[in-house]
C-alpha positions in Angstrom: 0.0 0.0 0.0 2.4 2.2 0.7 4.2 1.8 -2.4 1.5 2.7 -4.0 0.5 6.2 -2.1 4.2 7.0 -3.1 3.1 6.8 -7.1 -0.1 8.7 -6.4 1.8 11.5 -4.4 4.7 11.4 -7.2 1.9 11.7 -9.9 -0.3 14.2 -8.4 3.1 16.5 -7.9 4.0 16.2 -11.5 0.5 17.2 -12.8 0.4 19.8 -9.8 3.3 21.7 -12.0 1.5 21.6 -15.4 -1.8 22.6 -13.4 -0.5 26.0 -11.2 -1.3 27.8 -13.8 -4.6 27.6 -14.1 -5.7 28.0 -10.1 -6.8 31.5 -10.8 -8.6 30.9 -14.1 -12.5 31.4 -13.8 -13.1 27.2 -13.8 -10.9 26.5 -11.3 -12.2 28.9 -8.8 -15.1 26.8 -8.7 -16.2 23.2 -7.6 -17.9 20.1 -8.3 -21.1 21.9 -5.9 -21.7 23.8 -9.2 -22.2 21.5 -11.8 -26.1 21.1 -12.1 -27.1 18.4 -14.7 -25.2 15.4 -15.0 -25.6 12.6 -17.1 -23.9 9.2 -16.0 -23.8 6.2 -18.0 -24.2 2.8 -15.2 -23.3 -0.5 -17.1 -21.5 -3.9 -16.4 -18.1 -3.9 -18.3 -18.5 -4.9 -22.0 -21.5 -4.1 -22.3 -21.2 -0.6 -24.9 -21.0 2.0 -22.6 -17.4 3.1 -24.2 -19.2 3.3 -27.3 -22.6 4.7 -25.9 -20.0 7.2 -24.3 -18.3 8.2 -27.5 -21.3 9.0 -29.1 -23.0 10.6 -27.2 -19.8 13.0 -26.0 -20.2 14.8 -29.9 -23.7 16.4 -28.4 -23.3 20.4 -28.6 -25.1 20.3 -25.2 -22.7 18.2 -23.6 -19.4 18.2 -22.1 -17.6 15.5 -20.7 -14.2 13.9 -19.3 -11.2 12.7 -21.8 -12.1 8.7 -20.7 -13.3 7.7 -17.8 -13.3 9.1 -14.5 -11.7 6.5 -12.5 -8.5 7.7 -12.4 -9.2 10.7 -10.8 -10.9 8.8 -8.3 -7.7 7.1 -7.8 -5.2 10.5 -7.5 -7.8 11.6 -4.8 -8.9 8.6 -2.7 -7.7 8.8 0.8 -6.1 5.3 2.1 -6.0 5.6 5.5 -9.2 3.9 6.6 -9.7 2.7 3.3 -8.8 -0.8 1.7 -9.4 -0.6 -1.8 -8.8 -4.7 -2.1 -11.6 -5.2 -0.6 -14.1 -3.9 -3.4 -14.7 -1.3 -5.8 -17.4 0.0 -3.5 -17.3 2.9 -0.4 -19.3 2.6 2.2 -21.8 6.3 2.8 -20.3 6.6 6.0 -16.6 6.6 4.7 -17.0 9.3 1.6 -15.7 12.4 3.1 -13.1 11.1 5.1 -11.5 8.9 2.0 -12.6 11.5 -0.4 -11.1 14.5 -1.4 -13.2 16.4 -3.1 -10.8 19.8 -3.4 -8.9 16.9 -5.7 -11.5 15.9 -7.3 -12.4 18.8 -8.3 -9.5 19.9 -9.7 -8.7 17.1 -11.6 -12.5 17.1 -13.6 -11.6 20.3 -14.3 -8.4 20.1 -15.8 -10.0 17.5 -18.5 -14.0 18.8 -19.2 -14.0 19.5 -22.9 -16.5 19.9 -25.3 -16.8 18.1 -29.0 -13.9 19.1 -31.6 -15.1 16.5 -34.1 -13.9 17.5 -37.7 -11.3 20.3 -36.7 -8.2 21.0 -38.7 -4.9 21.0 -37.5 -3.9 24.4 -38.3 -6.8 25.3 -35.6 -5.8 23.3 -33.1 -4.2 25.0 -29.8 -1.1 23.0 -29.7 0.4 24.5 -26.6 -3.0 23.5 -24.9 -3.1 19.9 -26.5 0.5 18.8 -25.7 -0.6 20.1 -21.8 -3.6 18.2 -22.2 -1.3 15.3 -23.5 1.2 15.4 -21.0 -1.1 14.8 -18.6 -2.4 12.0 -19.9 0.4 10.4 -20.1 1.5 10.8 -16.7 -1.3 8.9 -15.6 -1.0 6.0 -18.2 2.8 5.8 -17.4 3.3 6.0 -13.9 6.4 4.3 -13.6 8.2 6.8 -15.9 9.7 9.1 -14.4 9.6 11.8 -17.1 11.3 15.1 -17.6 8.0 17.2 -18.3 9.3 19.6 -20.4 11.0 17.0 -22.6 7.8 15.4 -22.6 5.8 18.6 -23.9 8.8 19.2 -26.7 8.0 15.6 -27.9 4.5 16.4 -28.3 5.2 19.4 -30.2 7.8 18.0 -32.5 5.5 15.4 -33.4 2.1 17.6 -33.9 4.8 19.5 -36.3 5.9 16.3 -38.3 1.6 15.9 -38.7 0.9 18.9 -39.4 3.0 19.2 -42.3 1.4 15.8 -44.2 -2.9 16.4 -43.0 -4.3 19.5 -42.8 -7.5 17.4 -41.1 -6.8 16.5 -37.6 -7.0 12.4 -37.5 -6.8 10.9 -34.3 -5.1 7.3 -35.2 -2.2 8.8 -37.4 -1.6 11.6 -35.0 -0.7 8.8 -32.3 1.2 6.5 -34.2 3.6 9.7 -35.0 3.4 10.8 -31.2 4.2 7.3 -30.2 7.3 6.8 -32.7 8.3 10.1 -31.3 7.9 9.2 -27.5 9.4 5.7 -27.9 12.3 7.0 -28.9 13.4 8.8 -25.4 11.3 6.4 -23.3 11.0 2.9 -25.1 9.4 1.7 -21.9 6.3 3.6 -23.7 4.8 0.7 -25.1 1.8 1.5 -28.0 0.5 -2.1 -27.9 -1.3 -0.6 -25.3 -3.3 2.1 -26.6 -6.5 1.8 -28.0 -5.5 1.1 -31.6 -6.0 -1.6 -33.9 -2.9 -4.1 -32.9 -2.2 -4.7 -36.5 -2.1 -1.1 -37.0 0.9 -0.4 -34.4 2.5 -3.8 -35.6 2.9 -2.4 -39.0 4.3 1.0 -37.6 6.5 -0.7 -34.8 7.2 -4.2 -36.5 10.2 -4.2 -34.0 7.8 -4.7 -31.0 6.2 -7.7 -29.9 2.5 -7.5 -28.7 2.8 -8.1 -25.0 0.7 -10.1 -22.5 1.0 -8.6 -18.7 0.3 -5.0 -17.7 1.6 -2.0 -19.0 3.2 -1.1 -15.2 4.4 -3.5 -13.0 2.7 -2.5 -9.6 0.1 -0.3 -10.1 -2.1 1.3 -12.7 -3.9 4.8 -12.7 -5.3 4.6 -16.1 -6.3 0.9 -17.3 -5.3 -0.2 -21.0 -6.2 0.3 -23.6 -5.3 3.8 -22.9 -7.5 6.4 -24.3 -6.2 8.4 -27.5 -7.1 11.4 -26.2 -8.6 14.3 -28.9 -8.0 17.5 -29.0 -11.3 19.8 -27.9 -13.0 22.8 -26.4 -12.5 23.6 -22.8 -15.5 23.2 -20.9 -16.4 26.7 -19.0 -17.9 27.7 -15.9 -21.4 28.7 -18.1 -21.7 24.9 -19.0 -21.0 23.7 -15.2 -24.6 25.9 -15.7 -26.0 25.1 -18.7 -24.9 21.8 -20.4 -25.1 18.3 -19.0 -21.7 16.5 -17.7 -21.5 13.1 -19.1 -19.2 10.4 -17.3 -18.8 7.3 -17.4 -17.1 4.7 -15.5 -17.9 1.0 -14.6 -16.7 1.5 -10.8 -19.7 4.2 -11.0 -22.2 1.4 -10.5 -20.8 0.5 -7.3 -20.4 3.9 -6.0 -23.4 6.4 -6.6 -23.3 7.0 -2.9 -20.3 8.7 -4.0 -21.4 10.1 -6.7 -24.5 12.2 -5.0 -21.9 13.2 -2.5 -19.6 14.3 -5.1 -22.5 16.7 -7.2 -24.7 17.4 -4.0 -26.1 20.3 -6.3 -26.9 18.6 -9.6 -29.7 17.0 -11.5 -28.2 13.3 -12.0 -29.8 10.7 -14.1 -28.8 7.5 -14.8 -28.6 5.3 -18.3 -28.9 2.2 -17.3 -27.1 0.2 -20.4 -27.6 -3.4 -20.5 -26.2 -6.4 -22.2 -27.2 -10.0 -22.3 -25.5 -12.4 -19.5 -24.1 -14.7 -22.7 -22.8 -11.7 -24.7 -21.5 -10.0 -22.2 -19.8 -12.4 -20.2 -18.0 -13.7 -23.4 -16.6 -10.2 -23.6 -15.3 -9.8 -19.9 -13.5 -13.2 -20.5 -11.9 -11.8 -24.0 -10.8 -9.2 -22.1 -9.1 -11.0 -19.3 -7.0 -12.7 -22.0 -6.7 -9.7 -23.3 -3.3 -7.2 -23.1 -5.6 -4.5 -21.4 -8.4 -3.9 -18.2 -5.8 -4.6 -15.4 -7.5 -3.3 -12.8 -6.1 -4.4 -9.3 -2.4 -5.6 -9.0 -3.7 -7.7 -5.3 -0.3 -8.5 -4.5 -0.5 -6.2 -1.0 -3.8 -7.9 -0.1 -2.0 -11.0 -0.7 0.9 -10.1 1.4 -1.2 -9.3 4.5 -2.3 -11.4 7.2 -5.0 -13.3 5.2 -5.3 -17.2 4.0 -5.8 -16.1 0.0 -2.5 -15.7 -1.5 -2.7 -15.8 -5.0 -5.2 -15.8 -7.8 -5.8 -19.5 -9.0 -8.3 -18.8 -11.8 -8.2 -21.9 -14.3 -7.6 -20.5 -17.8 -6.1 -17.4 -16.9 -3.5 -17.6 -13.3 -2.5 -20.8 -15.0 -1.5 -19.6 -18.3 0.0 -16.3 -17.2 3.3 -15.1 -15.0 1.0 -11.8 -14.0 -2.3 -14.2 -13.4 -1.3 -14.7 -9.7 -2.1 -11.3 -8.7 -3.5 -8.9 -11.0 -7.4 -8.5 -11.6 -9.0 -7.2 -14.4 -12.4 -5.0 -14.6 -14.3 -4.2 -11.7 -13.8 -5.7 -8.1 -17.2 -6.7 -6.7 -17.8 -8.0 -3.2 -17.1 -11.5 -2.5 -14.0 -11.5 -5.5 -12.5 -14.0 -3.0 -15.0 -16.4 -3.3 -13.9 -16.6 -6.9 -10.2 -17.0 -6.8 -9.9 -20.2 -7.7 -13.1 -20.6 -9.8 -12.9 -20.8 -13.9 -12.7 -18.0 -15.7 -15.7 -17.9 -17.3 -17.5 -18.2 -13.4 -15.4 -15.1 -12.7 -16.6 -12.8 -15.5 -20.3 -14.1 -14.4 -20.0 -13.0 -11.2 -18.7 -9.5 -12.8 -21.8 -9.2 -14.9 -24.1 -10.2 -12.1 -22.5 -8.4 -9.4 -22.4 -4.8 -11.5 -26.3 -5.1 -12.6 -27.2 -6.4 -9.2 -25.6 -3.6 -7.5 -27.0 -1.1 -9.9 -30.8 -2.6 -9.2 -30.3 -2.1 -5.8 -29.5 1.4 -5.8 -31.9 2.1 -8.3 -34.8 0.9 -6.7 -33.9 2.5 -3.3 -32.9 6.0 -5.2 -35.7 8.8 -6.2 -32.5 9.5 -9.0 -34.0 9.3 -12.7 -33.2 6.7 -14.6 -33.7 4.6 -18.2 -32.6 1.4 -19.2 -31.2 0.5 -22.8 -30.0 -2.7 -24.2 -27.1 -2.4 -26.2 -28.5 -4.9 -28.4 -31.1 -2.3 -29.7 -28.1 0.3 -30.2 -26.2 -2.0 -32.8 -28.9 -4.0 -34.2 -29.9 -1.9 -37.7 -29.8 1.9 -37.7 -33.8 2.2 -37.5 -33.4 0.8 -34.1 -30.3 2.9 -33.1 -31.6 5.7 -34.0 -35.5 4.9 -32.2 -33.1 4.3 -28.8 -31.0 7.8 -29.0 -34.1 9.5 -29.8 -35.6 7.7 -26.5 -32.0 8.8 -24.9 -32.1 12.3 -26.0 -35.5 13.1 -24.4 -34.7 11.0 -21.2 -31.4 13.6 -20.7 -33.4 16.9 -21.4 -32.0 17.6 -25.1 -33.4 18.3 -28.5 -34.4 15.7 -30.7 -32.6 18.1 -33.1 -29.5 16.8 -32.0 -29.5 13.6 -33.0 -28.2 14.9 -36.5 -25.1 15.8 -34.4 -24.6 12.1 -33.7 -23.7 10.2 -37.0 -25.3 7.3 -36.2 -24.7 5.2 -40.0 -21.0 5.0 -38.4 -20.8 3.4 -35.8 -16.7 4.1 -34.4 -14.3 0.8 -32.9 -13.9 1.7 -29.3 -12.0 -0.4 -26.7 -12.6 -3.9 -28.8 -10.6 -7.2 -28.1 -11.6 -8.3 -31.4 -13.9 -7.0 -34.4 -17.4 -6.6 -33.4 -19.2 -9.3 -34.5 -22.7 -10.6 -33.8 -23.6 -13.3 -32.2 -19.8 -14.0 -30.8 -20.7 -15.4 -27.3 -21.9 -18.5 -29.7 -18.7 -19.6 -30.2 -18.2 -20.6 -26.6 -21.6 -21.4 -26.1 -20.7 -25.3 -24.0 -19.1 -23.2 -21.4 -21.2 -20.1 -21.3 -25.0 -22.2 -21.2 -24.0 -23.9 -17.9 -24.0 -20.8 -16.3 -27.1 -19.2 -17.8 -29.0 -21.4 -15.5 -27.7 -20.0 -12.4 -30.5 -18.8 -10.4 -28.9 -15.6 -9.6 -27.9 -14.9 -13.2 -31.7 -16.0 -13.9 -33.6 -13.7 -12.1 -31.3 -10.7 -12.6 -31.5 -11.5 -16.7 -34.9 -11.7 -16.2 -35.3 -7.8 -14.3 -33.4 -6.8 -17.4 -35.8 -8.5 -19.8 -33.3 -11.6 -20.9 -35.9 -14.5 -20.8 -33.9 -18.3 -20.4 -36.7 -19.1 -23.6 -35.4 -16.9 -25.7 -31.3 -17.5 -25.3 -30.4 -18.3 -29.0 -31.4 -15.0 -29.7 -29.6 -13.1 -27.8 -27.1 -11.0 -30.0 
């Protein structure tokens, strides 16, 4: 534990430089307390919410975070009091003694933009977008100990090498410049680990080989695949007013006691985005095999005076070196319990546990909420765009907006593999057995999956 307070303090003092700047700037004189409309997206992992989030962060009446917000929750969780091994949930009665809010606040602020969607480079405020870069990057990297004004003229020898071949800003070739340019003063910089298309770095790094365990050692702030963060338009203090704050984060289902706490001041409602148990289980266990979501290294839990000392899930802590000790995806109550189970049981529990959790709070909350199935987002583009006009009017926006959206195009976000229909199919022996779980049963059926009509599950 303590090693890892020592990489939040070191993190928090490097973005602390890059941030002094702006304390006396009209946003940062405010708080959290004034936002008044928020948005949040509440899903299990792999069940769309990235891409629900990415499409709905191009509204004009939205602004939003770079990713997700668990990160910051990270810099500016207190742990004294605190054991964040136990689960990804805080009790009520610990919030503002593990919380810091001052932090928190600080840290929304530095990365609310609005939509830049279509901008050229030329307009792009470079000395902005390498601070918003180098920020990024100290969260993604954290056992880098980088020079930050190196850093910065990395960032702005690269945007120069773009610039000169597209005059449109794309997001994909800027990075794969970036990353060539950043590799070559810190190769521990690794781009198999950013949300690009693996076959796409391993034509631009050939030299690299795609690797398995976590991008840091000990201790992530920022799971893989790390974002590619866009440039934008910084959020104001007249949209803390006017516009709604999207976020979105998985550990947000398992923590909207924290959230209320967090915008005591704002109009919060909740899109509750729902997957099928089949579909979305197959997609936590790609992921687990996957070279991103490393969520929990549990190596100090281990280490303390417990019984548990390793992971033993079959088909994962058997296969590989970091499979002992690092989780992946949320970290619901009773993890233990599944230690040593199969890795398909394990991302089970993760879908049940997150829409479980969800349904409680819900029906104990007076907070407004809708649920969509992500089936009816990627079905056929009549049905997409029936759900986001459903979504629009649920949030308190103009149906006119839904032009803004680009819904014939849906983008790749945070994939293991192509997106392909019907894919749980494919392990279908091992995924059936646990579709007749009771508990997966009746929570499938609050969220209208019916055991009789399984095969059609998308």
């Amino acid at each position: 534990m303590r090693q890892i307070e020592q990489t939040i303090h070191k993190i928090k003092k490097q973005r602390e430089s890059i941030l002094l700047k702006y304390q006396e700037t009209p946003l940062f004189q405010r708080s959290l307390k004034d936002v008044r409309r928020v948005v949040i997206i509440n899903s299990s992992s792999r069940s769309g919410s990235s891409l629900l989030y990415a499409i709905l962060r191009k509204l004009p009446q939205v602004y939003s975070l770079s990713g997700e917000a668990a990160p910051f929750y990270k810099l500016n969780t207190l742990f004294d009091g605190f054991n964040l091994f136990e689960s990804d949930k805080i009790p009520g009665n610990l919030a503002d003694k593990v919380m810091d809010y001052d932090g928190l606040s600080r840290d929304f602020f530095s990365d609310l933009y609005k939509s830049g969607n279509g901008i050229l480079t030329n307009d792009i405020d470079i000395d902005d977008y390498s601070e918003h870069l180098v920020l990024r990057f100290l969260l993604q990297w954290v056992e880098i100990d980088f020079d930050i004004s190196v850093l910065k003229s990395i960032v702005q020898k690269a945007f120069g090498r773009f610039a000169k071949r597209f005059k449109k800003f794309n997001l994909e070739d800027f990075y794969l410049i970036l990353l060539e340019e950043i590799c070559a003063v810190y190769p521990k910089v690794d781009p198999f680990y950013y949300d690009l298309s693996a076959e796409k770095v391993a034509l631009h790094f050939p030299f690299l080989d795609i690797p398995s365990g976590p991008p840091n050692e000990y201790f992530n702030i920022e799971e893989p695949p790390f974002i590619l963060l866009s440039p934008g338009i910084k959020a104001d203090t007249d949209d803390l007013e006017n516009k709604i704050l999207l976020l979105k984060s998985t550990v947000d289902g398992y923590r909207m006691n924290i959230i209320e706490k967090i915008f005591p001041c704002a109009d919060i409602r909740i899109i509750h985005l729902v997957r099928n148990p089949a579909a979305t289980t197959n997609g936590i266990y790609d992921g687990w095999l996957h070279r991103g979501f490393f969520s929990h290294n549990l190596q100090p839990y281990f280490n303390g005076d417990i019984e548990l000392k390793k992971l033993s899930i079959k088909g994962y802590s058997d296969i590989f070196p970091h499979g002992n000790y690092w989780w992946n995806f949320d970290l619901p109550e009773g993890w233990q319990n599944y230690a040593d189970k199969d890795l398909i049981e394990v991302c089970a529990f993760q879908w049940y546990s997150a829409n479980a959790e969800i349904l409680k709070y819900l029906s104990g909350s007076k907070t407004k909420s809708c649920m969509f199935r992500y089936e009816d987002i990627i079905r056929n583009i009549s049905s997409r765009t029936e759900e986001f006009r459903k979504m629009l009017y649920f949030a308190g926006i103009p149906e006119s907006e839904i032009y803004e959206l680009h819904l014939d195009d849906l983008p790749v976000i945070q994939s293991t593999l192509p997106p392909q229909l019907y894919r749980w199919k494919k392990r279908k022996d091992i995924i059936m057995r646990l579709m007749i779980d009771p508990k997966i049963l009746e929570i499938s059926s609050q969220l209208g999956y019916l055991k009789e009509n399984m095969e059609e599950w998308l």
